[in-house]
C-alpha positions in Angstrom: 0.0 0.0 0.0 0.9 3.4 -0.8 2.3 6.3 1.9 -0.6 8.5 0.8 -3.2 5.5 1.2 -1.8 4.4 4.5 -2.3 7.7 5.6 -6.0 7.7 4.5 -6.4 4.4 6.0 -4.7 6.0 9.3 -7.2 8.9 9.4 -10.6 7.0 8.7 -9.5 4.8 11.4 -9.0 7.6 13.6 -12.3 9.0 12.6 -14.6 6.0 13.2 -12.8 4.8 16.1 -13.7 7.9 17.9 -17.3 7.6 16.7 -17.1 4.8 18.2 -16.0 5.6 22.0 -18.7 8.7 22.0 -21.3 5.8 21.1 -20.3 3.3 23.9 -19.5 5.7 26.6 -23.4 6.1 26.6 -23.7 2.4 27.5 -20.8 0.9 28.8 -19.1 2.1 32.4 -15.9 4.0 32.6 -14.0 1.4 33.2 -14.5 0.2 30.0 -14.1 3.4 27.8 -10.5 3.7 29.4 -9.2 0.1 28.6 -10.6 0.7 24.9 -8.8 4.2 24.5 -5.9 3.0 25.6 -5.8 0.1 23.0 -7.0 2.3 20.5 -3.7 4.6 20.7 -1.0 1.8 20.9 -2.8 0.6 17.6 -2.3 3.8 16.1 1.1 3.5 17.3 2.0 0.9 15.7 0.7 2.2 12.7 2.7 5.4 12.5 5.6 3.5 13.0 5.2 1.2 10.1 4.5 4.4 8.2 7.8 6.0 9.4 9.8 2.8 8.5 8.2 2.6 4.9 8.8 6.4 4.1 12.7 5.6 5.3 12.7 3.2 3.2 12.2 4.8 0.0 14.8 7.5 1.1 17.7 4.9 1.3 16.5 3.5 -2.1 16.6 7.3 -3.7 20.2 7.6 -1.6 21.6 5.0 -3.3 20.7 6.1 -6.8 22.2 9.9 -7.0 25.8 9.2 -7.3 25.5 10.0 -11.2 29.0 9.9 -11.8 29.5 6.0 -11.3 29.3 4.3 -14.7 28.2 0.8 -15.7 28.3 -1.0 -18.7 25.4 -3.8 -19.3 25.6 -7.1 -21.3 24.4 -5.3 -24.6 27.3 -3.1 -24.8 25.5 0.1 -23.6 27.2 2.5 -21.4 24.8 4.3 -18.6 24.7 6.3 -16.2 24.0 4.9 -12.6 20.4 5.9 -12.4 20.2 3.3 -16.1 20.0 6.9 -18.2 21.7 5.5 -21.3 23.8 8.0 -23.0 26.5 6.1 -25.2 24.5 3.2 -27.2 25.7 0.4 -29.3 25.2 0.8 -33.0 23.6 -1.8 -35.4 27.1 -2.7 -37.1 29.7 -4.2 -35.5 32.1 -1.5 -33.7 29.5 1.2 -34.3 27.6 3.4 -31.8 25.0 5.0 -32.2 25.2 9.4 -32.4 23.2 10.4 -29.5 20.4 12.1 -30.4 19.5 10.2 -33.7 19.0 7.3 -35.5 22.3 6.9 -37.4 25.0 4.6 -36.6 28.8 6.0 -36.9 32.0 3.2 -37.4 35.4 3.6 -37.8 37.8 1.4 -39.1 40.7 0.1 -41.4 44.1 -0.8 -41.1 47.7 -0.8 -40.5 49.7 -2.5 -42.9 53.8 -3.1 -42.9 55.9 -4.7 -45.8 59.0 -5.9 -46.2 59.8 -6.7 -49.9 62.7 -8.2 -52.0 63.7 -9.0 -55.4 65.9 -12.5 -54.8 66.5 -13.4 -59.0 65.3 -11.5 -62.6 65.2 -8.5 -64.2 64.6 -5.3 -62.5 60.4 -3.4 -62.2 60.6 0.3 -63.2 58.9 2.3 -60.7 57.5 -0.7 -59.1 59.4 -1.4 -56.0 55.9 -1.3 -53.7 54.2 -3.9 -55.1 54.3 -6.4 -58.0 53.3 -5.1 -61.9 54.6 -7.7 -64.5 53.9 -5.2 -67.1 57.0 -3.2 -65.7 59.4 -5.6 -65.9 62.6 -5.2 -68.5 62.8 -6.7 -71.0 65.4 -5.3 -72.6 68.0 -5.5 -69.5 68.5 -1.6 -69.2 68.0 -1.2 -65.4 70.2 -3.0 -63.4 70.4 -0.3 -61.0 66.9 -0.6 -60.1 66.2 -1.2 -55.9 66.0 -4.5 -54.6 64.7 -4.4 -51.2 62.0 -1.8 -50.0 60.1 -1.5 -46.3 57.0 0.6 -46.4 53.4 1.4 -44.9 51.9 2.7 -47.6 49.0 0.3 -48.5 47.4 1.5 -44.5 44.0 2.7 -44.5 41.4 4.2 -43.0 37.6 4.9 -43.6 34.8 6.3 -41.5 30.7 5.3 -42.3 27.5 6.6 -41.4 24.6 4.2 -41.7 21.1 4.2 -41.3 18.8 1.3 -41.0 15.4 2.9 -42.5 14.6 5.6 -45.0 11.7 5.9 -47.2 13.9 4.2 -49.8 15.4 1.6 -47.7 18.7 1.3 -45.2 21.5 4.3 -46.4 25.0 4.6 -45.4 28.0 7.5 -46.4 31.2 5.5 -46.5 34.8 7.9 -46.9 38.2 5.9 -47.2 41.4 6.7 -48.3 44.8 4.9 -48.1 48.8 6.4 -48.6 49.3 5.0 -52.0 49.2 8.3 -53.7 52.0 10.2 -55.2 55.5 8.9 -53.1 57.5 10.5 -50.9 61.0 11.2 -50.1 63.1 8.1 -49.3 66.0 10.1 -47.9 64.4 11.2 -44.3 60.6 11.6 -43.8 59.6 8.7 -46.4 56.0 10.6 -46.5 53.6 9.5 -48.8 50.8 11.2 -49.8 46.9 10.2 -48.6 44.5 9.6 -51.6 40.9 9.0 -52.1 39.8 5.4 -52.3 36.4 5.2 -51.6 33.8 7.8 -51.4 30.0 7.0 -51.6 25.8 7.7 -50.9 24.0 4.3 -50.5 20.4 4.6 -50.1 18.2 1.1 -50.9 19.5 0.4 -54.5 20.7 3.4 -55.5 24.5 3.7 -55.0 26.6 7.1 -56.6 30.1 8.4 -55.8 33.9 6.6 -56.5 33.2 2.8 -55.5 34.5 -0.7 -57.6 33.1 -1.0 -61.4 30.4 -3.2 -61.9 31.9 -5.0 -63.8 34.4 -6.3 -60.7 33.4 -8.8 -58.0 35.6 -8.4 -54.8 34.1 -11.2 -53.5 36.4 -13.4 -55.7 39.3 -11.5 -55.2 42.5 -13.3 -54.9 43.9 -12.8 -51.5 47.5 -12.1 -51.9 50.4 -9.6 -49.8 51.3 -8.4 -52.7 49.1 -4.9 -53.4 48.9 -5.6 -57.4 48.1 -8.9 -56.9 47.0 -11.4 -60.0 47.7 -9.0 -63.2 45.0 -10.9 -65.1 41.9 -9.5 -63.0 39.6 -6.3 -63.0 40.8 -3.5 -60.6 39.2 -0.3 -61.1 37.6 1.8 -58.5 35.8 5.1 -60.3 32.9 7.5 -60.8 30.0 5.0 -60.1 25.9 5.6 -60.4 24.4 2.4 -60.1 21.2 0.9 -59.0 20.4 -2.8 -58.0 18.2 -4.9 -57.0 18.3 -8.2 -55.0 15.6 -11.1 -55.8 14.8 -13.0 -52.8 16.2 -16.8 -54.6 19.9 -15.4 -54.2 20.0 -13.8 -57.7 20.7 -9.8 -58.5 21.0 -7.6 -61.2 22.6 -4.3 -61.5 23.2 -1.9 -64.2 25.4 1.3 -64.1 27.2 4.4 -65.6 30.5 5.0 -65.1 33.8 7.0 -65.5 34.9 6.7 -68.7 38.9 6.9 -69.8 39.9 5.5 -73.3 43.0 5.8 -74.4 44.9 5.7 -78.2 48.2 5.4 -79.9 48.7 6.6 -83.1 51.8 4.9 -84.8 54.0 2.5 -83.2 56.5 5.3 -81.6 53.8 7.6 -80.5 52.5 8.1 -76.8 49.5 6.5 -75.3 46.9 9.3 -75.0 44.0 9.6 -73.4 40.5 10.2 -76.3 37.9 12.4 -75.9 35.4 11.1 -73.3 32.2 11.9 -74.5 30.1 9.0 -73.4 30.1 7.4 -69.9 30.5 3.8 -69.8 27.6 1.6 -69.6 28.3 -1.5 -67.0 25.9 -4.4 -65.8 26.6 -7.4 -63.7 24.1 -10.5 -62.5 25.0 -12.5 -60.0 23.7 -15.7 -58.1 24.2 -16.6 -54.1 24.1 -19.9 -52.9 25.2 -22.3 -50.6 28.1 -23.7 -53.3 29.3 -20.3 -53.3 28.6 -17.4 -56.2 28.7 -16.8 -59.4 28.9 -12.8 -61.6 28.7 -12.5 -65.3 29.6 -8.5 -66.1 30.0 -6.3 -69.4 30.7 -2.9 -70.3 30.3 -1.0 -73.4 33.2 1.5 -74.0 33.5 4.4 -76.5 36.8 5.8 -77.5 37.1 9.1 -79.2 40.0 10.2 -80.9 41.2 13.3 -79.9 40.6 16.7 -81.8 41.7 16.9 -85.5 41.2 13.0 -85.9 38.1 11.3 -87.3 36.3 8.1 -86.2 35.1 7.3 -82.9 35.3 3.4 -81.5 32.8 1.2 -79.6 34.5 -1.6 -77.4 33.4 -3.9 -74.7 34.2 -6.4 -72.4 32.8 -9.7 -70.8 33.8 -11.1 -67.6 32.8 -14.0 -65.5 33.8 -14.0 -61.3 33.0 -16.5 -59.0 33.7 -17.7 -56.0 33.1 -21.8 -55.5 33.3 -23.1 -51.5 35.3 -26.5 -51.3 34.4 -27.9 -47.9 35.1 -31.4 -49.1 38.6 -30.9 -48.4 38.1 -28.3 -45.9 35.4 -26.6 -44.1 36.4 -23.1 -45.4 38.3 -23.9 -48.2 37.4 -22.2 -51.7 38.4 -21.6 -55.0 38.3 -17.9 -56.7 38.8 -17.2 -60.2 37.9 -14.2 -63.1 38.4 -14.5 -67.0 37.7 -12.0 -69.1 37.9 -10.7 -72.6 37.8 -6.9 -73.8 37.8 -5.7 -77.0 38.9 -2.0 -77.2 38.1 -1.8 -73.6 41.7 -3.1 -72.6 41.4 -0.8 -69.0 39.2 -3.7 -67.7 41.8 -5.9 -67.2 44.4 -4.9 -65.0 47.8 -5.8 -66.6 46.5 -3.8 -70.0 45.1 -0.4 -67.9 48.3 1.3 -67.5 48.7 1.4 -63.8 52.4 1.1 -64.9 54.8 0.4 -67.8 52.9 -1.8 -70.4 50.2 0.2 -71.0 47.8 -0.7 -74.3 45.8 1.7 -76.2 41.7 0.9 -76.2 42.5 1.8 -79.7 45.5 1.5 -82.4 45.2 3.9 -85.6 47.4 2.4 -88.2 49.9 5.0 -89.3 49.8 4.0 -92.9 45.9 4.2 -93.1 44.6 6.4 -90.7 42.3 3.0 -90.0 41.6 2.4 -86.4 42.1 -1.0 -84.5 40.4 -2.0 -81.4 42.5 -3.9 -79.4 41.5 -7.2 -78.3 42.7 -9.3 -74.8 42.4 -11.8 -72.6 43.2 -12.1 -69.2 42.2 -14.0 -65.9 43.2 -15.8 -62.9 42.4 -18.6 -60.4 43.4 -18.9 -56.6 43.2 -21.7 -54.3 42.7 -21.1 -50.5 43.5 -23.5 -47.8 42.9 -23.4 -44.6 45.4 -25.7 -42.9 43.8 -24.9 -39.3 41.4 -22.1 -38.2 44.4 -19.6 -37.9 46.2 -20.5 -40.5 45.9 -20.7 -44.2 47.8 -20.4 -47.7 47.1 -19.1 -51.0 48.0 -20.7 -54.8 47.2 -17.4 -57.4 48.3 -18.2 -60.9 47.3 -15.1 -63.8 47.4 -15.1 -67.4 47.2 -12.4 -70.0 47.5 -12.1 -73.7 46.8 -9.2 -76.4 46.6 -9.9 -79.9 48.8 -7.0 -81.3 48.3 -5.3 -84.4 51.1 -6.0 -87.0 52.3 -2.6 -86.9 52.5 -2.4 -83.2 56.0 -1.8 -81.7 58.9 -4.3 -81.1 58.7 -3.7 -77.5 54.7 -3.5 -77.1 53.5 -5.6 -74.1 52.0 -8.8 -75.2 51.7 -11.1 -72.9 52.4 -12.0 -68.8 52.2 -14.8 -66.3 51.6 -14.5 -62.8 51.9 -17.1 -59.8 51.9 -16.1 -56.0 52.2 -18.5 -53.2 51.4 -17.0 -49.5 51.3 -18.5 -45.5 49.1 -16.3 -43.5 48.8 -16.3 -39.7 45.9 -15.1 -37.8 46.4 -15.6 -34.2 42.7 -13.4 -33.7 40.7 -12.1 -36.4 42.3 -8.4 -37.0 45.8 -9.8 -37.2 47.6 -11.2 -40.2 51.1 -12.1 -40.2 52.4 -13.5 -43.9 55.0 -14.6 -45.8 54.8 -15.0 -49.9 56.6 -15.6 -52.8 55.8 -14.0 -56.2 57.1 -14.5 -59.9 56.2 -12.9 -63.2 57.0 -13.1 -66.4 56.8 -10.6 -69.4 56.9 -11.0 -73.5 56.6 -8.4 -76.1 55.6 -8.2 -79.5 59.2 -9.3 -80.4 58.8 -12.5 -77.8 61.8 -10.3 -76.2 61.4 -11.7 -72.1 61.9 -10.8 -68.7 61.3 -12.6 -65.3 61.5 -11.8 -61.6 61.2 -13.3 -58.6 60.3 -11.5 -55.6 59.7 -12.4 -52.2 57.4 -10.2 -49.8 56.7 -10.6 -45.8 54.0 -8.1 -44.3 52.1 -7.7 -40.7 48.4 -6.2 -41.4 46.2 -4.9 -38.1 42.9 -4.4 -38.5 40.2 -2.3 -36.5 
């Protein structure tokens, strides 16, 4: 019962109890009216006191709730104050919070990444001592000088992402990341390297716009090596993305896109690679099917390359791609295979060991210098790697990548024309954010002239996550 209904209770007592002694003192003796009275008041005694310990009661209760600055932190991850006013919650996505006063969730995250790389046997890599481009190495034997051994951080990242769960449109998210790969720095004392944009995107429901992977690439499939270039043979282009999708409910999607476009020409075998007149965005689609075997992504992209001013003709290329991702857990529980192939005519930039990241660059188009005629150029590349998990830490990698152009004649003597690729890797993970690996890597070049050049490299790396 109540404080304010005891009291009542106290005071109707009162009241009907002394009704009660006026109407017997009429009839009874005095004798009588005395013993009564008196057991009237230790009753009321005893229910005051029982009032006074309840009210005390709820004072101690109160006094041990004010100390506001003692914290606690429950089972669901939220942080509180001591009187259970939450002020700090946990966010929907792992190691996100939520920002108080909203709805929208806020995560952090990316990593720290250290390598220690070095050439044991072949020909030197022009401008390629931070990671591994086939496509740069000499052919000709011209660079002896090149480095040899290289520690760096450069491939560290970091990203930050707003999420929410509903809109009118569907969950949304802002997602900004950036890593030190941009132009280098100074070897001599600071070793700076510069930050660059690497991911910068609006998400709401299907609709996805701003610098994200092409369509027409599936990181689910990529290969995992240390080695940042990784298998020359696959797609690796992150630019200007608006895309929508949409997500069946048997495990297949479909999505179609516009994207950044950047062809390139050569006119004459001892011109320059040059970039055409981009006119047109490329148009990119992908469908893909989820299941429990794994996934599978067919992609294409239609190009256009316009020669620059003063030049007539403009070319339409494309490419074809098929990713996927099969799970092996006859062998091993999370074992899996991962492989890409795709061909591109007079869209050489989707594949990576054609797009000119370094030396070996190939026009979209050729003009012939005799006819003024233009030539598409057509390739093939692609890749497969095999992952095997020897324990639940531990776990290697077999990448193996092919590519081949089909040169014009006129093309010059020391024109890329084709590369192999093979990586094998031992990763550690003692917990989930920490990889500690070791992996050897070998490439071989050929050019037009079947002039060749091989190297052999050997890279070691620690990678923290958070």
């Amino acid at each position: 019962m109540s404080f304010l209904a005891r009291s009542r209770s106290v005071a109707a007592s009162v009241a009907a109890s002394g009704l009660a002694l006026a109407l017997s003192s009429m009839t009874v003796s005095a004798q009588d009216q005395t013993a009564r009275l008196e057991k009237l008041i230790r009753d009321q005694q005893r229910q005051i006191e029982a009032l006074r310990r309840e009210v005390g009661g709820i004072r101690t209760q109160n006094a041990r709730r004010t100390p506001a600055a003692r914290n606690v932190v429950t089972k669901d991850g939220v942080v509180a104050k001591a009187d259970d006013e939450p002020y700090v919650l946990k966010g929907g996505l792992p190691r996100s919070w939520r920002l108080p006063g909203t709805d929208i969730d806020v995560r952090i995250g990316g990593k720290v990444k250290a390598d220690v790389i070095g050439r044991v046997g072949g020909d030197p890599s022009l401008g390629a001592e931070d990671l591994f481009a086939v496509a740069a190495i000499d052919t000709r034997r011209t660079r002896i000088g090149d480095s040899a051994f290289r520690i760096h951080g450069r491939e560290s990242r970091f990203n930050i992402e707003f999420s929410k769960k509903e809109t009118p449109l569907g969950p949304a998210r802002i997602l900004l990341e950036g890593d030190f790969f941009g132009a280098a720095g100074n070897q001599i004392a600071s070793n700076s390297d510069s930050f660059r944009l690497r991911h910068a995107i609006v998400e709401v429901g299907p609709l996805l716009a701003g610098q994200w992977w092409t369509t027409f690439y599936d990181p689910g499939a990529y290969a995992e090596t240390l080695d940042f270039a990784g298998a020359g043979g696959q797609t690796f282009i992150r630019q200007g993305v608006v895309r929508l999708q949409h997500r069946f409910a048997n495990g297949f999607s479909i999505a179609g896109a516009i994207e950044n476009p950047e062809g390139r020409v050569q006119f004459g075998p001892a011109a320059a690679v040059v970039s055409s007149r981009d006119t047109t965005p490329d148009f990119v689609g992908n469908i893909r099917y989820q299941g429990a075997f794994g996934h599978i992504q067919l992609g294409g992209a239609v190009t256009q390359t316009n020669a620059p001013n003063g030049v007539s003709g403009d070319e339409v290329g494309y490419a074809g791609t098929l990713h996927g991702r099969l799970n092996l857990p006859f062998l091993a529980p999370k074992d899996n295979i991962r492989f890409q192939a795709t061909y591109a005519n007079g869209a050489t930039r989707y594949i990576q060991e054609t797009a000119g990241v370094t030396a070996g660059v190939l026009p979209s188009v050729f003009y012939n210098p005799a006819t003024g005629q233009a030539e598409t150029q057509k390739t093939f590349g692609g890749y497969v790697a095999f992952q095997h998990w020897w324990t639940n830490e531990l776990r290697s990698n077999l990448v193996y990548s092919y590519v081949r152009s089909d040169l014009p004649r006129f093309a010059s003597a020391v024109t890329f024309k084709h590369s192999q690729y093979g990586a094998a890797n031992l990763i550690w993970s003692p917990w989930a954010d920490l990889d500690l690996g070791i992996e050897v890597q070998h490439g071989l070049r050929e050019d037009r002239d079947n002039a060749r050049g091989r190297q052999t490299r050997v890279q070691s790396s620690a990678t923290y996550r958070f």
